[in-house]
C-alpha positions as CSV (number, residue, x, y, z in Angstrom):
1,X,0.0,0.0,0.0
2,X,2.9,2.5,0.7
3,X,4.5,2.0,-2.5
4,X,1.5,2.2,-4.7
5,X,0.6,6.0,-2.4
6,X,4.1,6.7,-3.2
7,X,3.7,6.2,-6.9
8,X,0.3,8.1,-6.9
9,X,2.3,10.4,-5.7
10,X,4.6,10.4,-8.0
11,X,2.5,10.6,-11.1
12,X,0.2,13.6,-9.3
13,X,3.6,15.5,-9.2
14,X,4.8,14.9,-12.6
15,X,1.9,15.5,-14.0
16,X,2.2,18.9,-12.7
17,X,5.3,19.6,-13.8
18,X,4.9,18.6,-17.2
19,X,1.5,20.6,-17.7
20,X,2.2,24.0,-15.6
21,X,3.9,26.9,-17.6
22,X,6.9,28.2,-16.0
23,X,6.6,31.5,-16.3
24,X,9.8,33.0,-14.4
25,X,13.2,33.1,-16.2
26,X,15.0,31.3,-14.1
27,X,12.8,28.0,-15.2
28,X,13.0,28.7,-18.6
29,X,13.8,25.3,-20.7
30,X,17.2,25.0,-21.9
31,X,19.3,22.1,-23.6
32,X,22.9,23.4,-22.7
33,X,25.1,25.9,-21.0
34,X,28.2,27.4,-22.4
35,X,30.2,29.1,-19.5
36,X,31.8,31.8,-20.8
37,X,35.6,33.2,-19.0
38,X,36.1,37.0,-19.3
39,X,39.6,38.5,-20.7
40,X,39.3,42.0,-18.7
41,X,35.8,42.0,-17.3
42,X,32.5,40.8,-18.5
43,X,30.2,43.0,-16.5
44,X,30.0,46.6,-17.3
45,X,29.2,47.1,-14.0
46,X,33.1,46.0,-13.1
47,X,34.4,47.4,-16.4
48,X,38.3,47.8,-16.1
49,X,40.4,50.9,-17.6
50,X,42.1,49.8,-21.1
51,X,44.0,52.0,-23.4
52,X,42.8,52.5,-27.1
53,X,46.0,50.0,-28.2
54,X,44.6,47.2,-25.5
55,X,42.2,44.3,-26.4
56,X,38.9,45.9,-24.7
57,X,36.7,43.3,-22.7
58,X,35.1,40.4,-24.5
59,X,33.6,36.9,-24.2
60,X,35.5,34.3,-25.0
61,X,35.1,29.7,-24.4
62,X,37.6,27.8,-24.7
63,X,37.0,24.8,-26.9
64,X,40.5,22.0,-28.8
65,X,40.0,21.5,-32.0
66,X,41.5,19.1,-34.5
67,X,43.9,15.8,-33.8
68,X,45.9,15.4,-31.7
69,X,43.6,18.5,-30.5
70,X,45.3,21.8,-29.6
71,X,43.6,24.0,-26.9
72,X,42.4,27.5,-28.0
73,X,40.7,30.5,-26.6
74,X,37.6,31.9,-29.2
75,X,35.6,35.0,-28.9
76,X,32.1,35.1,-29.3
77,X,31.4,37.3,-32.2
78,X,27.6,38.5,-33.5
79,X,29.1,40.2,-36.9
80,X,30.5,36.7,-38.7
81,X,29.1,33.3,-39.2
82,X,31.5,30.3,-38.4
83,X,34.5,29.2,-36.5
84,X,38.2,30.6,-37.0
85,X,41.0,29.3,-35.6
86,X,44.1,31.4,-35.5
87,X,47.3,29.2,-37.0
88,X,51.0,28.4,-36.1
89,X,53.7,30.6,-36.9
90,X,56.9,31.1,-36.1
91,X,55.7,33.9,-33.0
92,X,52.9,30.9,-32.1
93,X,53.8,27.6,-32.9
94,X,51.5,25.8,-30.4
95,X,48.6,27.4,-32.5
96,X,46.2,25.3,-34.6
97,X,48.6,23.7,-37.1
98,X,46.3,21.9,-40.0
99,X,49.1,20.4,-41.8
100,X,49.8,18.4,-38.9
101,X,46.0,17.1,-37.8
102,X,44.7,13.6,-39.2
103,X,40.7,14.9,-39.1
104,X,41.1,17.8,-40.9
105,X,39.1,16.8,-44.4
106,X,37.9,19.1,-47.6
107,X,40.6,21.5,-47.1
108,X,40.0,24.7,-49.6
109,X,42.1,27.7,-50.3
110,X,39.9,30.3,-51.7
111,X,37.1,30.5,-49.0
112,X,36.2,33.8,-47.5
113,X,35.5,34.6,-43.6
114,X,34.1,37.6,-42.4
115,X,35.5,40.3,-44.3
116,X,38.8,38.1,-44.7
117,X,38.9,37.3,-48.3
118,X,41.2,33.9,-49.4
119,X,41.6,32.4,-46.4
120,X,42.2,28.7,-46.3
121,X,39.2,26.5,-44.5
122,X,37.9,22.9,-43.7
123,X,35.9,20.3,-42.0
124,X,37.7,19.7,-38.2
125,X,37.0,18.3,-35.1
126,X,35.8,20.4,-32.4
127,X,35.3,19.7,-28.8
128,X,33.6,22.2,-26.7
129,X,31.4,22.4,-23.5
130,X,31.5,18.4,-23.7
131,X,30.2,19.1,-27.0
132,X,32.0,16.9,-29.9
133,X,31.7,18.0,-33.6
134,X,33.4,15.5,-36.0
135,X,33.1,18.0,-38.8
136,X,32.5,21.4,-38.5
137,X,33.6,23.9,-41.6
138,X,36.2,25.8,-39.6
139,X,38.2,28.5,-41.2
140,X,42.0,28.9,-40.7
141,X,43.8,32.5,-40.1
142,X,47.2,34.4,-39.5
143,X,47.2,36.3,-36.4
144,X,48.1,39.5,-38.7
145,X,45.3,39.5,-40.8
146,X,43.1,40.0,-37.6
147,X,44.3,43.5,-35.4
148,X,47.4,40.7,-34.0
149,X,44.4,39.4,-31.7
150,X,45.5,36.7,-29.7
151,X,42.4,34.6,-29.9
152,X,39.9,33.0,-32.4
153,X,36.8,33.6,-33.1
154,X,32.9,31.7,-33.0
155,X,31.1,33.7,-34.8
156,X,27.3,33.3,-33.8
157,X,25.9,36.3,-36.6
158,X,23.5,35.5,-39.1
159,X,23.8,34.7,-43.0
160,X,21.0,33.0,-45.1
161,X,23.3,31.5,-47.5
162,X,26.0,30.2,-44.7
163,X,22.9,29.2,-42.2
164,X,23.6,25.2,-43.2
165,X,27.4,25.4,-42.0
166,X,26.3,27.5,-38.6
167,X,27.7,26.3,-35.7
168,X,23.7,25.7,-34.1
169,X,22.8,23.7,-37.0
170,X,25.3,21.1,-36.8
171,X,25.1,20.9,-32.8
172,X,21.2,20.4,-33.9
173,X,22.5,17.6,-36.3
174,X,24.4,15.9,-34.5
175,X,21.6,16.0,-31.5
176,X,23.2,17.8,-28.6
177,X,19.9,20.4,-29.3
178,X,16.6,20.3,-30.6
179,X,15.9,23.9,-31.3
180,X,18.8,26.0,-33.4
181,X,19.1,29.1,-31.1
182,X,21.1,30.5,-28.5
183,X,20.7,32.7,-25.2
184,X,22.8,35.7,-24.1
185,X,22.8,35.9,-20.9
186,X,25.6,38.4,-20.0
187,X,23.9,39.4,-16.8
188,X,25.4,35.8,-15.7
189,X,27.9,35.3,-17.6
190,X,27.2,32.5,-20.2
191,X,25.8,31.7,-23.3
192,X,23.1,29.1,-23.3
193,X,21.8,26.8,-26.9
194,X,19.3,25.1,-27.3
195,X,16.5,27.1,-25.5
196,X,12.9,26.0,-25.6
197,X,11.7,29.3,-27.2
198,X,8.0,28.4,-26.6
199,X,8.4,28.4,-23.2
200,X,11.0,31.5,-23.2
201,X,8.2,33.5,-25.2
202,X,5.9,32.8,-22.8
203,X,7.1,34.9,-20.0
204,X,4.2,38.7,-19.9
205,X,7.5,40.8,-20.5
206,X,9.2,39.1,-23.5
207,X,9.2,41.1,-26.9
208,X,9.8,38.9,-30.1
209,X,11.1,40.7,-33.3
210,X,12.0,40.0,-37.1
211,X,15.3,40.4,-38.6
212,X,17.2,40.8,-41.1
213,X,20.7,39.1,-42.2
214,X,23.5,40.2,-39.2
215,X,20.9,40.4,-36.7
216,X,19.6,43.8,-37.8
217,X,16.1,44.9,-36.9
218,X,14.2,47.6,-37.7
219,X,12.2,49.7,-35.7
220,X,9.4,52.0,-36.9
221,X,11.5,54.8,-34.8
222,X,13.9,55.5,-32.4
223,X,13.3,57.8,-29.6
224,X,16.1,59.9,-26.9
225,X,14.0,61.8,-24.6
226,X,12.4,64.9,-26.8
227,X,13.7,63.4,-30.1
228,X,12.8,60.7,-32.9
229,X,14.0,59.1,-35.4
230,X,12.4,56.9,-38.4
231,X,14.5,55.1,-40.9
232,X,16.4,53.8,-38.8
233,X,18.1,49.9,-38.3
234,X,19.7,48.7,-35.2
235,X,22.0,45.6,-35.1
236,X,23.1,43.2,-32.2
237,X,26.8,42.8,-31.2
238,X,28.0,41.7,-28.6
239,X,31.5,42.1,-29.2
240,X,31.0,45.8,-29.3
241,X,31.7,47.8,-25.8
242,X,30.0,51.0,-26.5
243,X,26.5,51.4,-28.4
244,X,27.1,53.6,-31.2
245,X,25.1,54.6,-33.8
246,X,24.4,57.8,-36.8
247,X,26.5,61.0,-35.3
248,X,23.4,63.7,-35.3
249,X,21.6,61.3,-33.1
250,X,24.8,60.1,-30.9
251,X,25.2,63.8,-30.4
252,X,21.8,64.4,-29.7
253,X,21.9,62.2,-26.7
254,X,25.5,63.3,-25.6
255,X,24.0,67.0,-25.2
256,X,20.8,65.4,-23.4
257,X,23.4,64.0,-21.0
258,X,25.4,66.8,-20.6
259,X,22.2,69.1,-19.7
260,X,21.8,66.6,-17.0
261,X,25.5,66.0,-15.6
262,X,28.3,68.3,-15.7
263,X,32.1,68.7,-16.9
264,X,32.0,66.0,-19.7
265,X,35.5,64.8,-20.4
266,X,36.7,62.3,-23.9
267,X,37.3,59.0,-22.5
268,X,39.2,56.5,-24.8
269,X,35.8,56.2,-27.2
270,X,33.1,57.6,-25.2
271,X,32.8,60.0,-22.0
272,X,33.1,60.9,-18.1
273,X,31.0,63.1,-16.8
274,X,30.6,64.4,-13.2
275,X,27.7,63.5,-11.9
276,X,25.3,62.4,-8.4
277,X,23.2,59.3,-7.7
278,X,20.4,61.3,-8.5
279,X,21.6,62.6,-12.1
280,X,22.7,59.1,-12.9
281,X,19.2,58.2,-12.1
282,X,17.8,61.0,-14.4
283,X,19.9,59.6,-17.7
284,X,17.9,59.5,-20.8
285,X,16.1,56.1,-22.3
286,X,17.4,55.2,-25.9
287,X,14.0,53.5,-26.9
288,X,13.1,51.6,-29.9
289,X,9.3,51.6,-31.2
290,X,8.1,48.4,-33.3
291,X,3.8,49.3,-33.7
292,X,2.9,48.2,-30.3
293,X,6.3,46.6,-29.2
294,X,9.1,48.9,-27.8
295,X,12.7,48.0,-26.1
296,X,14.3,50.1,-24.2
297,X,18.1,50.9,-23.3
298,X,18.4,52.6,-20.0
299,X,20.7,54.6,-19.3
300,X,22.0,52.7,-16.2
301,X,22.8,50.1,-18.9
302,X,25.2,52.3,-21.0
303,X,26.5,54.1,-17.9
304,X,29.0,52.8,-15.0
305,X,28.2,55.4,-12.0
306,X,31.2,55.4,-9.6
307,X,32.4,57.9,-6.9
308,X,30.9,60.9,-8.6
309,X,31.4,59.7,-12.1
310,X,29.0,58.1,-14.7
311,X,30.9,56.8,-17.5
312,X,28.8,56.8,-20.7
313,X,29.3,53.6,-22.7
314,X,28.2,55.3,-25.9
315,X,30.9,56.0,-28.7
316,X,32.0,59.1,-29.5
317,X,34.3,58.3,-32.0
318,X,32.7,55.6,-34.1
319,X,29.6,56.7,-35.9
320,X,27.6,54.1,-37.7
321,X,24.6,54.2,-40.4
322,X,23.2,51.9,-38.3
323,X,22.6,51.4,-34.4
324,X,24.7,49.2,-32.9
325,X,23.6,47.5,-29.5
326,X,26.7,45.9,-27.7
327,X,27.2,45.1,-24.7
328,X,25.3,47.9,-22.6
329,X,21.9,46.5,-24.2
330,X,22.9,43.0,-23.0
331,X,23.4,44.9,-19.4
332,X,19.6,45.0,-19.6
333,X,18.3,41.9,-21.6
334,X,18.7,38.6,-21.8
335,X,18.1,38.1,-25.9
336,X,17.3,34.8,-27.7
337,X,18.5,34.4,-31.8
338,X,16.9,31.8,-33.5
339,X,19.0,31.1,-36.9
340,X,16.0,28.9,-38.2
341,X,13.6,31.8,-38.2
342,X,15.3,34.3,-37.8
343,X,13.2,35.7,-34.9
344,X,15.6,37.5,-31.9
345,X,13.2,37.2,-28.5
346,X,14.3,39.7,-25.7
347,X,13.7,39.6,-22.1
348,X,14.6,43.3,-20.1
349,X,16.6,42.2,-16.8
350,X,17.7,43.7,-13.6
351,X,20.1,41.0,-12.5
352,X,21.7,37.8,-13.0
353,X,18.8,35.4,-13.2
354,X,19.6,31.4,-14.4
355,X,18.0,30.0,-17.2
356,X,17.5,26.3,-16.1
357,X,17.4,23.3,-18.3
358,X,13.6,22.1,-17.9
359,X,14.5,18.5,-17.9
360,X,16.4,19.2,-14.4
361,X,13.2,19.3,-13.0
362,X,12.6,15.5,-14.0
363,X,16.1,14.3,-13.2
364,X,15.2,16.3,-9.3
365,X,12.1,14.5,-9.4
366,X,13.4,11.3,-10.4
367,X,15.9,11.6,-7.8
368,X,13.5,12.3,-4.9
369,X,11.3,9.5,-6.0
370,X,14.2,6.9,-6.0
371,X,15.3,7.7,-3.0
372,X,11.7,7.6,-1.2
373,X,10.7,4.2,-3.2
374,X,14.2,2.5,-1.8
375,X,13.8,3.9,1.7
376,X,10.6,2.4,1.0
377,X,11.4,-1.1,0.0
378,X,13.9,-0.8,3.0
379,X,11.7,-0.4,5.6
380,X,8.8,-2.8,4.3
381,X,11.5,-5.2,4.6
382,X,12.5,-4.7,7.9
383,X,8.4,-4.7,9.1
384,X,8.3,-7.4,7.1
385,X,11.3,-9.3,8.8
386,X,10.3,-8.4,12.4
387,X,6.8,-9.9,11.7
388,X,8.6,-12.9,10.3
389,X,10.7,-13.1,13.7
390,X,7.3,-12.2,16.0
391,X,5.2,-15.0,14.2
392,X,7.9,-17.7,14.5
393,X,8.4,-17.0,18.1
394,X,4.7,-17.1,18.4
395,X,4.7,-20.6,17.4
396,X,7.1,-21.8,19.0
397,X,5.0,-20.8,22.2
C-alpha cells in the first residue's frame, strides 16, 4: 500500500510539472550551458580601464580542435558566421597547425571569412562544452590579418546563405539540441543553446522581433527623450563595448546627458562626466518603437556610475549608419537568436537570473522519487522481517 501512495504520488507531481507553464526566467527550458571566462571583465558594472591599443573586454570559451587537439581560446562574435582558428607561426607555434591534424578533411584555399577574403578553410573536429563536432567547416587564419588578436573567433551572426554550416545547426544535427538558437545571458555570464523558445516567449515581458541578415532589426522609430527618429536599423553585437550609432543622433543624446551631468570629459571612445546618484538616475532612455512593441536601453545600462562619475558607454568616435547594441543593451536583456527563423526574443533584466534546463526538474524529481521508493522497499522489509521473527516465536510458544 505505501508503495502504490508513493507512486500516486509520483504521477500527481509529474503531471504537474509537465502541464504547468513556467513563467519565471530562471525556469525557462534550456538544452545546454556554455560558460563563458572573461579576458578584462565581463560585466559593465566592473568594467576595467584599457588604453585604445589594448584588447577591450570580450567573451570568450575555450574549446580543442583538430587531432591530436590543440587548446584554444575563441571569442564570441555577432558580426560573422563560423569558426576561425588562429594558425602556427613562427611567433605561435603551439597554435592550430592543419598540416599536422589527421581529421582535418575538404581543405579549400579560396574560401572567405568575415571580411577576410582567401583564407584557407575545412571540415575539423571540435570539442567544446563536452560538445563533440566530428566535422565542423572551420576557417583557418594568420594572427596578422586579424588586429594581431591573440584569440579566435565563433562567430554566432547571421547569413542566409551560410545558415547550413552555422555552428547551431550542426550541434542540432548531431543532436546535442533540438531547437537552433542560443541565449545571451551576460547578466550571468554565459551563453546558453538550445532554448525551448515556446516556453521562453511565454514569460508577460518578452518582446519577439524580425530580422534581417547580421541580426539587424528595424524599428518603426527611435526615440532619446524629446527626439525621434524613423529610418532607422539597429544591429546586435555583442562584441562591441559601446553602443554607437548615426552622429546627429549620438550627439543628440551626448548634449541630453550633458544638460543633465556636468564637466563631460573624452574618454578612450566615449565619455566621463561628473555627476550624483540622482543625475545618474535622471539619464535618458534610448527606446526603440516596433507598432505596439518597444525596447528600451536605459541609461543605467550604457552608464557605470562610480564615486561621482558616470561613465557613458556610448561611442564618440565611431559613428555608424546603423545602431549598434553591444554590450550595454545586454546589461539590460537577456536576448534569444533563433538562426531557423530568424526571430531575436528579448527579455529586459535587472540581474543575474539562471536559465534552467527544464529537464532538471525530472532528473530532481526522479531523484527524490528513488530515493523515497528504496527507503521504502527498505523499511517494508525490515516490518516485514520483524513480523517474520514475531510470528515464529509465536509458534514456537
Amino acid at each position: 500500500m505505501t508503495v502504490i501512495l508513493i507512486y500516486i504520488g509520483f504521477a500527481t507531481l509529474l503531471n504537474f510539472a509537465s502541464s504547468s507553464k513556467l513563467k519565471t526566467q530562471t525556469q525557462k527550458g534550456l538544452h545546454k550551458s556554455i560558460e563563458l571566462k572573461n579576458v578584462e571583465s565581463i560585466n559593465l558594472l566592473d568594467t576595467k580601464d584599457v588604453s585604445e591599443n589594448e584588447i577591450p573586454q570580450h567573451l570568450e570559451v575555450a574549446l580543442s580542435i583538430g587531432t591530436p587537439a590543440v587548446n584554444v581560446i575563441a571569442l564570441i562574435n555577432q558580426a560573422s558566421v563560423g569558426i576561425a582558428v588562429l594558425i602556427a607561426d613562427s611567433k605561435h607555434p603551439s597554435y592550430y597547425n592543419y598540416s599536422a591534424s589527421s581529421t582535418l578533411t575538404d581543405f579549400q584555399s579560396d574560401s572567405k571569412f568575415w571580411d577576410f577574403p582567401n583564407v584557407n578553410s575545412g571540415n575539423e573536429k571540435i570539442v567544446f562544452n563536452k560538445y563533440t563536432l566530428e566535422s565542423q567547416e572551420v576557417y583557418f587564419l594568420n594572427s596578422s590579418i586579424i588586429d594581431n588578436y591573440d584569440y579566435s573567433i565563433i562567430g554566432l551572426g547571421y547569413d542566409t546563405t551560410l545558415n547550413e554550416k552555422h555552428l547551431l545547426t550542426n550541434l542540432k544535427k548531431s543532436g546535442y539540441i533540438s531547437e537552433a538558437n542560443y541565449a545571451i545571458n551576460y547578466k550571468c555570464n554565459s551563453i546558453d543553446v538550445g532554448v525551448n523558445i515556446e516556453e521562453y516567449n511565454s514569460m508577460s515581458n518578452v518582446i519577439v522581433l524580425n530580422s534581417n541578415d547580421s541580426w539587424i532589426i528595424t524599428p518603426d522609430s527611435v526615440d532619446i527623450s524629446r527626439f525621434s527618429y524613423t529610418q532607422q536599423n539597429a544591429q546586435f553585437r555583442i562584441e562591441k563595448d559601446c553602443i554607437s550609432g548615426p552622429s546627429s543622433q549620438i550627439n543628440d543624446l551626448f548634449n541630453e546627458i550633458i544638460n543633465i551631468t556636468s564637466r563631460c570629459t573624452e574618454y578612450n571612445d566615449h565619455i566621463k562626466c561628473s555627476c550624483t546618484e540622482n543625475q545618474f538616475e535622471l539619464l535618458p532612455k534610448i527606446t526603440f518603437k516596433f507598432d505596439n512593441k518597444k525596447l528600451e536601453i536605459e541609461g543605467k545600462h550604457y552608464t557605470v556610475y562610480k564615486d561621482g562619475q558616470c561613465e557613458i558607454f556610448v561611442s564618440n568616435k565611431t559613428y555608424t549608419d546603423n545602431w549598434v547594441l553591444g554590450k550595454p543593451f545586454y546589461n539590460g536583456h537577456t536576448a534569444v537568436f533563433d538562426i531557423e527563423t530568424k526571430k531575436i526574443s528579448i527579455n529586459p533584466i535587472s540581474k543575474c537570473e539562471k536559465l534552467i534546463q527544464i529537464t532538471n526538474l525530472y532528473e530532481i524529481i526522479f531523484g527524490i522519487f528513488a530515493i523515497v521508493t528504496i527507503a521504502s522497499f527498505v523499511v517494508m522489509l525490515v516490518i516485514i522481517l520483524v513480523k517474520s521473527k514475531n510470528e515464529k516465536g509465536y509458534k514456537r510458544i
